[in-house]
NURO-237230 format. One record per residue: residue in three letters; x, y, z of N, C-alpha, C, CB in turn. Coordinates in steps of 0.2 Angstrom, whole numbers, plus 5000, padded with zeros to 4 digits. Glycine has a CB too. Example, Ala and Ser with C-alpha at 12.3 -4.5 7.8 and 13.67 -1.06 7.14 Angstrom:
! NURO-237230
ALA506649725039506249785039506649845039505749785045
SER506449895035506849955036506450005039507049975029
***
This chain:
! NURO-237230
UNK500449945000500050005000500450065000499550005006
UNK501150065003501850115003501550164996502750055002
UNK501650124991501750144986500850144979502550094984
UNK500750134984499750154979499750214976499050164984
UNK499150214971498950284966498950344971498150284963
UNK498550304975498250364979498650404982497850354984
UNK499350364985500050394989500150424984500650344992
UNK500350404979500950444974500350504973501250404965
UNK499850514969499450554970499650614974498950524972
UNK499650594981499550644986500350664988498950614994
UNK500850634988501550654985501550714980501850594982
UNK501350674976501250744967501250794970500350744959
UNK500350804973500050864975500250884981499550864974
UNK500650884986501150914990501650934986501450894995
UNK501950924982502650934979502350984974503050864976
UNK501950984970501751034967501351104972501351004963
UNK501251084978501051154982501551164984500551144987
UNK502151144986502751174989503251194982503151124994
UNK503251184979503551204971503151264969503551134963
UNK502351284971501851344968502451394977500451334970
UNK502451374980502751434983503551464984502451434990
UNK503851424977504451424975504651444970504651384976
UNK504151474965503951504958504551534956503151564957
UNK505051544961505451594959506051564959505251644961
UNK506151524960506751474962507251464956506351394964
UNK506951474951507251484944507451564942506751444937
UNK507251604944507251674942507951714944506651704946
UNK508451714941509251744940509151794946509451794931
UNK509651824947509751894953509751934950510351894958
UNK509351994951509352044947508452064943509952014941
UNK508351984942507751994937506951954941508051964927
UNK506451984939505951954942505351924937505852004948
UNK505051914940504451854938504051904940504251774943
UNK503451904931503151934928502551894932503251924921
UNK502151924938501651894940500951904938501651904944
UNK500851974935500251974936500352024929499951994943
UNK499852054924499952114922499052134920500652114916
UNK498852194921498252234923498152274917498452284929
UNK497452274916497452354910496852384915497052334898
UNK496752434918496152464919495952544915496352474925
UNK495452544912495052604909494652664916494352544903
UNK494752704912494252734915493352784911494652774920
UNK493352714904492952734899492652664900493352764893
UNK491952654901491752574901491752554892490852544905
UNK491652604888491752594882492452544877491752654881
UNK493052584884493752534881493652474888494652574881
UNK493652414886493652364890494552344889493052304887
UNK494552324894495252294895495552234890495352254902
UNK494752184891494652114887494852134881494052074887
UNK494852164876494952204870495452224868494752254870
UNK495952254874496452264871497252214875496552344872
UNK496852174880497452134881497752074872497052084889
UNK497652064869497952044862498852094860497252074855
UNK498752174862499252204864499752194868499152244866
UNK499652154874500152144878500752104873499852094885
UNK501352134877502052094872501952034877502952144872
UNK502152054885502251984889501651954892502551994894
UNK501651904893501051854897501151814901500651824893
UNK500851834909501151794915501251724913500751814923
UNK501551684916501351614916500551604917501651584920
UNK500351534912499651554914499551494921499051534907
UNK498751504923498451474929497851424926498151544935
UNK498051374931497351314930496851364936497651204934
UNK496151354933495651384937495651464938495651344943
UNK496151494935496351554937496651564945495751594936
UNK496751504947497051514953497851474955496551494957
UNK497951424952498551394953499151404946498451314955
UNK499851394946500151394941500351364941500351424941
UNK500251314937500251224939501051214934499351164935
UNK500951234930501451224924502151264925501051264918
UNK502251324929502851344932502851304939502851414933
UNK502451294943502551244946503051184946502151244947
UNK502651154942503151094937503951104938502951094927
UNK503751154934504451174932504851194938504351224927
UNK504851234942505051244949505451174952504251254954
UNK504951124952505151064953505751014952504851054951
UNK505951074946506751064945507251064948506851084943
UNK507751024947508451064949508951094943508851014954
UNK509251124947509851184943510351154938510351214950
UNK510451034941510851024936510551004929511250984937
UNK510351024925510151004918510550924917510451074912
UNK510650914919511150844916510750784916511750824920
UNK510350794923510050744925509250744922509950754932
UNK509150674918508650684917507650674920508950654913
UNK507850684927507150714929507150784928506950694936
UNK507550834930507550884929507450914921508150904932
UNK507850884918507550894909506650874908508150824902
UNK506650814911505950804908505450864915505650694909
UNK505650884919504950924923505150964918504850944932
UNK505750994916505651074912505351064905506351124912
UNK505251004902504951014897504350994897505250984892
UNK503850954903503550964904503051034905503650944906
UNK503351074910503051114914503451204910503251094922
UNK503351254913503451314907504051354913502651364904
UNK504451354910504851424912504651484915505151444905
UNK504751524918504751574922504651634917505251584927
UNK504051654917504151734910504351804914503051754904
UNK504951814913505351864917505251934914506051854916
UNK505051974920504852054914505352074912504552124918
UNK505352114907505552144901505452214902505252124896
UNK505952264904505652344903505552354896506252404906
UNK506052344892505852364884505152334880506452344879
UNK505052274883504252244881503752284884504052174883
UNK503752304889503252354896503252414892503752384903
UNK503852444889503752524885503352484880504552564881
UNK503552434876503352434869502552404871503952384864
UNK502252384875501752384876501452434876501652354879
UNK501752484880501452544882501252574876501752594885
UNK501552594871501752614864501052594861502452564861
UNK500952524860500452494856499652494862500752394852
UNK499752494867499052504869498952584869499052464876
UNK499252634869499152694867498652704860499952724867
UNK499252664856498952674849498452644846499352674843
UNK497952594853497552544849497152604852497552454852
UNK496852634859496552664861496452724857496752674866
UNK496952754855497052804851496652824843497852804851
UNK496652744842496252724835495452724835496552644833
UNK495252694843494752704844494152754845494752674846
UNK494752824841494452884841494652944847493652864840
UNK494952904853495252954860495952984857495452894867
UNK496053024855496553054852496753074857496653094847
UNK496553114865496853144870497053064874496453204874
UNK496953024872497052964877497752974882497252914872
UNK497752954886498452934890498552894895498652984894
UNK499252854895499252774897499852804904499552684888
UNK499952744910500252774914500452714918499852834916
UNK501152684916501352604919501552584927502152574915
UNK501252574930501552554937501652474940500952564942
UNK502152474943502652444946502652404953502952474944
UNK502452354955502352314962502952274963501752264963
UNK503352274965503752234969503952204973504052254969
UNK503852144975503952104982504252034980503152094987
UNK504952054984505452024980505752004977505552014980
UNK505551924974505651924965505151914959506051854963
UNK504251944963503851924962503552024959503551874969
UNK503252024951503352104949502552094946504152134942
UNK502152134949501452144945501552214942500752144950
UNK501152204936501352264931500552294929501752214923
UNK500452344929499752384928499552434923499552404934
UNK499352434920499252504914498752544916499052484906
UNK498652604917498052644920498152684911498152694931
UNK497352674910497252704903496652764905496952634897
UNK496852824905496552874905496252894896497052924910
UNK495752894895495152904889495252964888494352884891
UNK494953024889494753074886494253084881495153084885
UNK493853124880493353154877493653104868493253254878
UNK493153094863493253044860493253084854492853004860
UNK493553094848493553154842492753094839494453164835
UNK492453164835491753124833491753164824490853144840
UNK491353124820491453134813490753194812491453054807
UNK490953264812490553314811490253294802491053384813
UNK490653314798490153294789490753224788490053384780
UNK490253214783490653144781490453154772490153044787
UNK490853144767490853164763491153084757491253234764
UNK491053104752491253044748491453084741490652974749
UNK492153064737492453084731492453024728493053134732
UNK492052994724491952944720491752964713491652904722
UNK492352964711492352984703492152944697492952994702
UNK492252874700491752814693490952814696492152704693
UNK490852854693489952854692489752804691489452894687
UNK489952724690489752664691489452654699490252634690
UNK490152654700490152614707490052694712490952564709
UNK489952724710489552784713488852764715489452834709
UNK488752724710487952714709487752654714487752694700
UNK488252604710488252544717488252584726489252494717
UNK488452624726488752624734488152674736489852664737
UNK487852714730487052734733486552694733486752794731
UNK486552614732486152604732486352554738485952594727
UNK487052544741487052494747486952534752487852464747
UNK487052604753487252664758487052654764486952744756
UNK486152614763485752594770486352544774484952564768
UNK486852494770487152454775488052464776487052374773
UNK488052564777488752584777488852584785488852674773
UNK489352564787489552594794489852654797489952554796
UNK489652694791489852764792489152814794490252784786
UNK489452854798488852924800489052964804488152904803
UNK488753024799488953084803488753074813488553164800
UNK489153114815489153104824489453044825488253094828
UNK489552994821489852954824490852944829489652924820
UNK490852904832491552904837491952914831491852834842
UNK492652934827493252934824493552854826493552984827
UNK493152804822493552754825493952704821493152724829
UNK494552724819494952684815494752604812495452684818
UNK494552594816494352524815493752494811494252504821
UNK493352544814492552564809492752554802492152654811
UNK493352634803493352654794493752594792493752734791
UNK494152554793494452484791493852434785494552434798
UNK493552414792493052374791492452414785492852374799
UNK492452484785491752504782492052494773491452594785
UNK493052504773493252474768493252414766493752474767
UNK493352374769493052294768492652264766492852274773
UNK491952314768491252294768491052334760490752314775
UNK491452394758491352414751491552364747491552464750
UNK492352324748492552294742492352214743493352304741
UNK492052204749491552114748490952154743491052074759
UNK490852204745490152204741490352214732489752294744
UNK491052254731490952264724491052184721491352324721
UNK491452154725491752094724491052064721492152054731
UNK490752044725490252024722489752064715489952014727
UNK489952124713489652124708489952164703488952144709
UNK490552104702490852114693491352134697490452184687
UNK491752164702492352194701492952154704492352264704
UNK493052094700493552054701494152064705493652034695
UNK494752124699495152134704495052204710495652134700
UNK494652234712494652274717495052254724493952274717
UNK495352294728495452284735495352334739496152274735
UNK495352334743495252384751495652434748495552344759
UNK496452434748496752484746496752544741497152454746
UNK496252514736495952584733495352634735495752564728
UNK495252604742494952644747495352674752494452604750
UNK495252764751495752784757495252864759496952804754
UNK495652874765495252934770495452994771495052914777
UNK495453044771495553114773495053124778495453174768
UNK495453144784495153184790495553264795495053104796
UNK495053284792495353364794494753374799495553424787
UNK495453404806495153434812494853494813495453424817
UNK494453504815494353564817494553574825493653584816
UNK494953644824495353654829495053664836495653684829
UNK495253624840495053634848494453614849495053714851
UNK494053574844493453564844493453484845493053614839
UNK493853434844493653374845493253364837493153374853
UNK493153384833492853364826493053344821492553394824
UNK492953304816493453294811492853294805493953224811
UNK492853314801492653314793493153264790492653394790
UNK492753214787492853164786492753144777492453144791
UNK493253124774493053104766493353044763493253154761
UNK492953024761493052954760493452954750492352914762
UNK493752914748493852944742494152864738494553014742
UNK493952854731494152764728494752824722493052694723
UNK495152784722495852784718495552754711496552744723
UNK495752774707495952734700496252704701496152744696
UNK496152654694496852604691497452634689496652554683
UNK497852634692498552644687498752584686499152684689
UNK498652604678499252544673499852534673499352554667
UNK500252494670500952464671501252524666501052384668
UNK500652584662501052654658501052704662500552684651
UNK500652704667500352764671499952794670500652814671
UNK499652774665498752794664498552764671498152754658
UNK497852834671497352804674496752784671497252824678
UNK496252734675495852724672495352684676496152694667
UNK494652694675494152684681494152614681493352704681
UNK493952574685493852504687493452464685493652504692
UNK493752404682493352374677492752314679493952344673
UNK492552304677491752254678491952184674490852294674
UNK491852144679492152064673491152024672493151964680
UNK491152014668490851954665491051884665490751964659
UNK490751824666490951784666491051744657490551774671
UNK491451734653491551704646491451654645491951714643
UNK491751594649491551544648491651494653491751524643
UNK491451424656491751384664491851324657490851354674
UNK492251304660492651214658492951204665493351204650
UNK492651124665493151094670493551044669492951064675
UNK494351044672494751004670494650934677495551034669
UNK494950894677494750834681495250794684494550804677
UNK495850804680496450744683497050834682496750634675
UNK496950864687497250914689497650884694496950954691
UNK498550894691498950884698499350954702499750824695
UNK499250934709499251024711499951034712498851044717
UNK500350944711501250984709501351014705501750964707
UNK501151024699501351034691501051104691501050984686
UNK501351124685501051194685500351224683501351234681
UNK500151274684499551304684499351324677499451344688
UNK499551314674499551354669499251294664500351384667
UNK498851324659498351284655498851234650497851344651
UNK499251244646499451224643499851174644499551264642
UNK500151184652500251144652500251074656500651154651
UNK499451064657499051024662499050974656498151044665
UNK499050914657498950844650498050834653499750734652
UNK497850834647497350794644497050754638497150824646
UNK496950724638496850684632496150674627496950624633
UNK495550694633495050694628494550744633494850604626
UNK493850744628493350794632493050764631493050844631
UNK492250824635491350784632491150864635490850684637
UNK490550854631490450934632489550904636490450984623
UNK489650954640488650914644488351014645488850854659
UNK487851014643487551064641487751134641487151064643
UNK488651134636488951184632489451204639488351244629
UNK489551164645490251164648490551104646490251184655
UNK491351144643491651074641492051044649492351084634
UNK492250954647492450954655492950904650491850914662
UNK493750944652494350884651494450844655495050914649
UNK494550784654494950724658495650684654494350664660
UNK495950654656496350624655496250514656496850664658
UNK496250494652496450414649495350424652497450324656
UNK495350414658494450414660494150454662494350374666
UNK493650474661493150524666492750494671492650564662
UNK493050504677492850454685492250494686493550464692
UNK491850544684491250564686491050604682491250574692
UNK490150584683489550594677489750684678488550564681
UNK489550674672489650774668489150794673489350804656
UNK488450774673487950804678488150824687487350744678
UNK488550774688488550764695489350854696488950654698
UNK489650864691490050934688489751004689490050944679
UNK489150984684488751044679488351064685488251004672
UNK488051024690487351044693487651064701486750974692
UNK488451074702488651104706488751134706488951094708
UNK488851194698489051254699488651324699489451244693
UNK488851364701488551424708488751474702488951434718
UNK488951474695489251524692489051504685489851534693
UNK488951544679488651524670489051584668487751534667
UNK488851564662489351584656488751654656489451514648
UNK489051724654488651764654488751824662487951714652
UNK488651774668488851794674489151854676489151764675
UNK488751914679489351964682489851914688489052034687
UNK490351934688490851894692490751894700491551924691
UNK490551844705490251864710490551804715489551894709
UNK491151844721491651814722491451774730492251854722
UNK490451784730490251744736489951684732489551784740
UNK489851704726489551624722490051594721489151634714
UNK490951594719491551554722491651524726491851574721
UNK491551554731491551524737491051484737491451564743
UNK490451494736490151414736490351364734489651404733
UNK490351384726490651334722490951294726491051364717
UNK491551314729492151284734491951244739492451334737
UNK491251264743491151224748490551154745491051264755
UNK490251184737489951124736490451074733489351134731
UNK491051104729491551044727491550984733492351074726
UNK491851054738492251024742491750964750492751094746
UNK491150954746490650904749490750834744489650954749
UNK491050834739490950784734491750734738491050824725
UNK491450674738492050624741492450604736491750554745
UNK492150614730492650574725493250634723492050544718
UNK493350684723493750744722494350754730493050814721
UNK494650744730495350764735495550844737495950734732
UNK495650884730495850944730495551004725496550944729
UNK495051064724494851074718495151164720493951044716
UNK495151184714495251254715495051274709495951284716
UNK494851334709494351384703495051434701493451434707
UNK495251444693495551474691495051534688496051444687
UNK495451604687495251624681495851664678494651674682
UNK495451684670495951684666495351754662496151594662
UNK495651824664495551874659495751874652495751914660
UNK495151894649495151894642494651944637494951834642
UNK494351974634494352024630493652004625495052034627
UNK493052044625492752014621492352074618492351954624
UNK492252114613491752174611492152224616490952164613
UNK492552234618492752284620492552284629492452344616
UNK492152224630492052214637492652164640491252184638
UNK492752194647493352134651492852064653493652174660
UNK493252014651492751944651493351904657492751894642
UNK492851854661493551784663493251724662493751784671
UNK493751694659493851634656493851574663494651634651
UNK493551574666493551494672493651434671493151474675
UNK494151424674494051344673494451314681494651304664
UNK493951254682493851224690494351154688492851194692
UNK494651164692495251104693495151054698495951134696
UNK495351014696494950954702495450894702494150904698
UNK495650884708496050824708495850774713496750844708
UNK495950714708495350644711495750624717495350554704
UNK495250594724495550564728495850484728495150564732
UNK495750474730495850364733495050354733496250334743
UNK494950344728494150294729493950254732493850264727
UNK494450214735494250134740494850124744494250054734
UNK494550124749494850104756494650064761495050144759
UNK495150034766494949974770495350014774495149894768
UNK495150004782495350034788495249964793494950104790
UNK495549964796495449914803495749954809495849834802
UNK495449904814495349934820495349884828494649974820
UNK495749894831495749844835495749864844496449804833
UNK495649834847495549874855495649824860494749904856
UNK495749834865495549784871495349844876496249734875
UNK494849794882494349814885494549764892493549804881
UNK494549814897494649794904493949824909495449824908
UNK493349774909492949774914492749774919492849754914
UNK493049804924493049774931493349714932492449754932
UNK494049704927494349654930494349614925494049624937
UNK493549624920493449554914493949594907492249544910
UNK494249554904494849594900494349544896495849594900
UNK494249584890494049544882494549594875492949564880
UNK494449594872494549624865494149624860494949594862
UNK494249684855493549704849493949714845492949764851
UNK493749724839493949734831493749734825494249704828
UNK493949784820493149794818493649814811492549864824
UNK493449804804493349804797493049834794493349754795
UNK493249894791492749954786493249964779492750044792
UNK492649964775492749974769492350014766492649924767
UNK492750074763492250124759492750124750492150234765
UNK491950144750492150174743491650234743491950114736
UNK492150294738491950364738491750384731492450414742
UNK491550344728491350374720490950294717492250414715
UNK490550274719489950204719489850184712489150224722
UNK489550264711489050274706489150314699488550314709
UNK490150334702490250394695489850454699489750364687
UNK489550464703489250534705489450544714488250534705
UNK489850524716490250534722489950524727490650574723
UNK489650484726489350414730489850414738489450334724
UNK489550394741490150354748489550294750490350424758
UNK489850254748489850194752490050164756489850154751
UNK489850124765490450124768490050034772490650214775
UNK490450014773490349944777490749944779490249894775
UNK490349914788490949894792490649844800491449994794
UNK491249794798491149734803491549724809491249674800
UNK491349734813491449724822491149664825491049804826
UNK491849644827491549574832492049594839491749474827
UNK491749564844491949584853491949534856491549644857
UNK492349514862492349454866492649474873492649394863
UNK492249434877492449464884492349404889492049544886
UNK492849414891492749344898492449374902493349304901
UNK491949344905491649354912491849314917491049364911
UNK492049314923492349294930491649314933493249334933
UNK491749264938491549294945490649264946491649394944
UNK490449234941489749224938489449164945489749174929
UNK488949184948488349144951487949094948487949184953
UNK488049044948487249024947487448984938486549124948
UNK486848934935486848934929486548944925486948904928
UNK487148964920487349004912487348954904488249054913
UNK486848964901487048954895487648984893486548974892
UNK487749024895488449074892488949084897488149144889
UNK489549064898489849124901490349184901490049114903
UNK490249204895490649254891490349294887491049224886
UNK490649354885489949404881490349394875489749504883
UNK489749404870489849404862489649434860489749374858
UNK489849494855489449534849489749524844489449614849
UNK489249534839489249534831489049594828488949484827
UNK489349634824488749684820488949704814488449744822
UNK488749714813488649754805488449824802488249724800
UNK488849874799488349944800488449944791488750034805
UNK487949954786488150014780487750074779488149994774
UNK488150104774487950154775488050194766488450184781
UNK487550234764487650254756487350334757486950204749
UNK487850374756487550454753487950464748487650524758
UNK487350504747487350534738487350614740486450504731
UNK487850634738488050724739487250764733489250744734
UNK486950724733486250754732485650754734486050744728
UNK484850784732484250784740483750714731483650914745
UNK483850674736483450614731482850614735483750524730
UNK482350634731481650634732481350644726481550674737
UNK480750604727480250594720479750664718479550524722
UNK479450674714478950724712479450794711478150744718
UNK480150824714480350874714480650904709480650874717
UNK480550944706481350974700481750984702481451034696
UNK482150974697483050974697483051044699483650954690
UNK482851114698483251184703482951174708483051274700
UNK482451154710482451144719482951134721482051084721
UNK483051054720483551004721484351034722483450944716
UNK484551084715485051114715485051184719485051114710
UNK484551204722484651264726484751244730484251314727
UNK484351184736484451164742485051124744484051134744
UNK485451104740486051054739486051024746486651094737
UNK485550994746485550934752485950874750484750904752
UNK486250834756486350754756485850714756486750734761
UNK485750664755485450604756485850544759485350584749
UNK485650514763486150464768485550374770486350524778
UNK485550364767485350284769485850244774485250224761
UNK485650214779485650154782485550104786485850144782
UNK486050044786485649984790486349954794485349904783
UNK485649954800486149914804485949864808486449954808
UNK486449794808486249754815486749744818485949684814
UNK486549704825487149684830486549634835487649764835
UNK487249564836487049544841487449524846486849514839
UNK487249534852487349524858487249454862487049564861
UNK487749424865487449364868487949364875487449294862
UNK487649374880487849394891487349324892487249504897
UNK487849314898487649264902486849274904488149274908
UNK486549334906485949354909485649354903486049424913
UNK485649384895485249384889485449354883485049434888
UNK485349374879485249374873485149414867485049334874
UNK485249454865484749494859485049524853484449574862
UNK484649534852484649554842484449634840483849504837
UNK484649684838484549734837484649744832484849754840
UNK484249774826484049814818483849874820483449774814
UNK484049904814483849984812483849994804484450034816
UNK483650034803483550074796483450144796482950054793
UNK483950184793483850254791483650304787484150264791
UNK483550324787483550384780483550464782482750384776
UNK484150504779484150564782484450604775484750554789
UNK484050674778484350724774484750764777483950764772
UNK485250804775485750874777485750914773486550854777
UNK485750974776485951054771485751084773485851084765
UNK486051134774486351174776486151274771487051134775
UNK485751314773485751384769486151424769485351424770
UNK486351434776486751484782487351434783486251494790
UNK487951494783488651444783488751414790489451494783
UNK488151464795488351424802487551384804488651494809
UNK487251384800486451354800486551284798485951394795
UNK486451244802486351174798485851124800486951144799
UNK485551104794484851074795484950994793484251104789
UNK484450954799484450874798483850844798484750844802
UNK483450814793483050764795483150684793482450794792
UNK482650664798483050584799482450554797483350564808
***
């Protein structure tokens, strides 16, 4: 009993409560242990939680917020490194994070200017210092100040296009007069103009052709505010307003290798088939129906360019089991004097068929048995990327200790699970744009297992049928 869980246990956890009041036992002469470090506001508007991401240093952390379990550990050590308990508790457990005056400034530095962003231009930060003996809490007292606020807010947009676009988005701007000066806003309110144009036609657009004038008025806390979109400059120095792509034509390639280069020319393929006017290259086979292609795609020929319907595209590829790696190229190109892009969807096949096994042992209360089990899928059935999966599990277990008489004295199970989805919503009387807007799964299956204990006997069957999909990236629907 000397030497039981429960001893060692309660050994550990003394020796870890007397190593927590030793935390410093590793700390040089001269330099001390970063204990604690503080942000306090006196604006409830700037939360602390907000801007701690600023901190350069970060105490060691705490289990429960109360113990330091991990320098502890490490405490635990001794001084000769040679030895290897000492090597394993310090690679266990974490090192002593020693303050840093120049990380202290330079924090000061960036929590000034985070505050400062959030429109407090008179802001002022002010670092204090606790000392007891090698132990140093560190604190930032952030004094706010009255907040600068955007008196007119004005916009110089010169392409009367996308002039037109942004008056007709304006109700979802994050901008308004009275509002705080807050750097971050105007970031973001760039963001949300070039997702928006992204989506309608302006392929190459970025944030950075969005930029701001803000002039104060003096002594008054106010800024007039203007917002202004840059032109293209060309590789001549022209300028020139921003262009709108159309979509020209989608083909998909198939036996895309994502070592090789990207470049069209020089992907190998050998043959086509065209399925209602998108061509689809493959090479020696085509491992899946043109339909199961065609009726994934979130983009047509004709298309303004719209870089939320790519993203779909992406995650309906990337639901298909028979595909490994896919990516969507485009390729500008010229048609009537309008800018066009050429697409083509790259696809590269997985491993269709695979066998996994699996093996376990099981200790009972003393009864030790062993289980194992044999699965077999195939991920493209049908040519439409299909998953099929079967898989057999058998378990045995000695039982000890039994009263009384048994038909049996041992447990047994047998079972069997399969399983079939079709990365589409199969159901009768519906059209195919239904079926293609909701881009539902379909999932069949069956299962048995049987059980045979000293005390019973039984047999257990099931049958499924289930849908999935999803409208909302974080919305997800199931019926069974």
């Amino acid at each position: 009993m000397r030497n039981s869980p429960l001893n060692i246990l309660f050994y550990l956890l003394i020796s870890l409560i007397l190593a927590s009041c030793a935390t410093t036992k590793h700390v040089p002469d001269g330099s001390f242990l970063l204990d604690e470090v503080k942000i306090t506001t006196d604006n409830k508007n700037i939360k602390p939680s907000n801007l701690t991401p600023y901190l350069r240093q970060i105490p060691n952390a705490k289990w429960f917020s109360l113990f330091k379990t991990q320098l502890s550990v490490y405490s635990l050590s001794g001084k000769d490194s040679t030895k290897w308990i000492n090597r394993a508790l310090r690679k266990i457990g974490d090192a002593p994070v020693l303050y840093d005056e120049y990380e202290a400034l330079r924090t000061e530095e960036e929590l000034l200017k985070a505050v400062q962003n959030m429109g407090y231009m008179s802001a002022a930060i002010e670092s204090k210092v606790d000392i007891k003996k090698k132990k140093l809490k560190l604190s930032y007292d952030i004094t706010a100040g009255d907040p600068y606020t955007v008196q007119s807010l004005n916009l110089d947009i010169q392409d009367s296009l996308i002039a037109d676009y942004l008056k007709m988005d304006s109700i979802n701007s994050l901008l308004a007069e009275g509002m705080i000066f807050d750097v971050n806003v105007l970031d973001a309110e760039r963001q949300r103009i070039t997702d928006y144009l992204l989506r309608n036609g302006y392929y190459k657009f970025n944030k950075e052709y969005i930029v701001y004038t803000a002039d104060t008025v003096k002594n008054t806390g106010l800024i007039d505010l203007t917002m202004h979109l840059l032109p293209v400059k060309t590789a001549t120095g022209a300028l020139e307003p921003h262009r709108q792509y159309h979509i020209n034509k989608v083909g998909f390639i198939t036996d895309y290798d994502v070592l090789e280069s990207s470049v069209l020319s020089n992907i190998e393929v050998t043959d086509s088939v065209n399925y209602k006017g998108y061509p689809i290259y493959y090479k020696d086979k085509l491992y899946l129906r043109p339909n199961t292609l065609v009726d994934n795609l979130t983009f047509h020929d004709g298309d303004l360019y719209n870089a939320r319907r790519v993203q779909q595209m992406y995650r309906y590829l990337g639901r298909l089991n028979a595909i490994k790696y896919n990516n969507i190229r485009f390729f500008e190109t010229e048609r009537n004097d309008s800018a066009m892009l050429d697409a083509y969807i790259m696809l590269t096949k997985s491993k269709h068929k695979s066998v996994s096994f699996e093996i376990e042992g099981t200790n009972s209360a003393g009864d030790l048995g062993a289980a194992a089990s044999v699965s077999f899928r195939h991920r493209n059935l049908f040519k439409g990327s299909e998953m099929f999966m079967v898989r057999f599990r058998g378990a045995y277990e000695v039982i000890t200790g039994l009263k009384g008489d048994y038909n049996s004295n041992n447990y047994t199970e047998l079972g069997v699970e399969t399983s079939l989805n079709f990365p589409n919503f199969l159901f009768p009387l519906l059209n195919s744009d239904f079926k293609r807007r909701i881009h539902a799964t379909t999932e069949f299956g069956l299962q048995y297992n049987y059980q045979l204990r000293p005390e019973f006997s039984r047999t257990m069957a099931s049958a499924s049928w289930s849908y999935k999909w999803s409208r909302r990236q974080r919305i997800h629907h199931r019926f069974d």
